[in-house]
N, C-alpha and C positions, 0 to 999 in steps of 0.2 A: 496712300489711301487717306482717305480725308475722316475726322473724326466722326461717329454716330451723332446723327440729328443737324449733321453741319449744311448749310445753304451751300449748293455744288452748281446752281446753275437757275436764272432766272429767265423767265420769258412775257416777256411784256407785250402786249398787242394793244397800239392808241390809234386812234383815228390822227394824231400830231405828234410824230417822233421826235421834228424837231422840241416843240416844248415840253416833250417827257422827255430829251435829253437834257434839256436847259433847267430842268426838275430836279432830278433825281442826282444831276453835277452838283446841283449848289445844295441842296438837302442830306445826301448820302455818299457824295464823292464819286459817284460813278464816272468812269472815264467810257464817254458815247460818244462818236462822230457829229459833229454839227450838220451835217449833209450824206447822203446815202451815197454808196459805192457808183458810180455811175456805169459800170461796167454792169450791174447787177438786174436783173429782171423787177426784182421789188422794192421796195423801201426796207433794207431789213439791215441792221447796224449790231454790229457786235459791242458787245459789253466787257470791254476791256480790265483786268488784272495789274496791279500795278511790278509782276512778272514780267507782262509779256503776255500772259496768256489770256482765257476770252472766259468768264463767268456768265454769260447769258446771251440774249438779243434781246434788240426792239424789234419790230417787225409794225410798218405802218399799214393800217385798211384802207386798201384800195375802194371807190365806189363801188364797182362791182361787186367785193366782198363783202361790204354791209346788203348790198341790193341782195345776195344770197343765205342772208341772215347771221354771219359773223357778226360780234361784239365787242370792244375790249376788254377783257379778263388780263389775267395775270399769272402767271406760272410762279410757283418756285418749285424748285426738285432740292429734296434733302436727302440725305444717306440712311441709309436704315438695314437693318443684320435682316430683321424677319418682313420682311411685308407687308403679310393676312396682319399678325398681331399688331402691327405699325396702323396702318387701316382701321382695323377695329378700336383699338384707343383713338381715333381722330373723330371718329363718329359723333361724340358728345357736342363737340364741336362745331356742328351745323350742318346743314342740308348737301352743302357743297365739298365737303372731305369726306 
């Protein structure tokens, strides 16, 4: 189980995976694919662990999905015991928590 308040998993949505991979390598160490899975339906690249294991994805916008009004935002999911109370303390915080 991963500590309270710990970053468990990021989700990143850019119009350019490749250069929010080539980002977030040299800024934060993140280990991302330079190139998407080709077997895969979308642009969408795991955010690798230096385990082994996968901390997030990229996830590239397709034209069609800005034409449908997608945006890039940004995920993080962190661990929390209570939720409502986790929620409610994030409020102060702005529009978007």
């Amino acid at each position: 189980m991963s500590a309270i308040g710990t970053f468990i998993w990021y989700e990143l949505i850019t119009s350019d995976a490749t250069a929010a991979a080539k980002f977030y390598g040299a800024v934060v160490g993140w280990k991302i694919a330079d190139r998407a899975n080709p077997q895969g339906a979308r642009d969408c690249r795991m955010i690798g662990r230096a385990d082994g294991g996968y901390n997030g994805a990229v996830l590239a916008l397709t034209a069609d999905m800005m034409e449908h009004g997608a945006r890039p935002p940004g995920w993080v999911i962190c661990t929390s015991p209570m939720l409502n109370g986790s929620v409610r303390a994030s409020r102060p915080m702005g529009p978007g928590c």
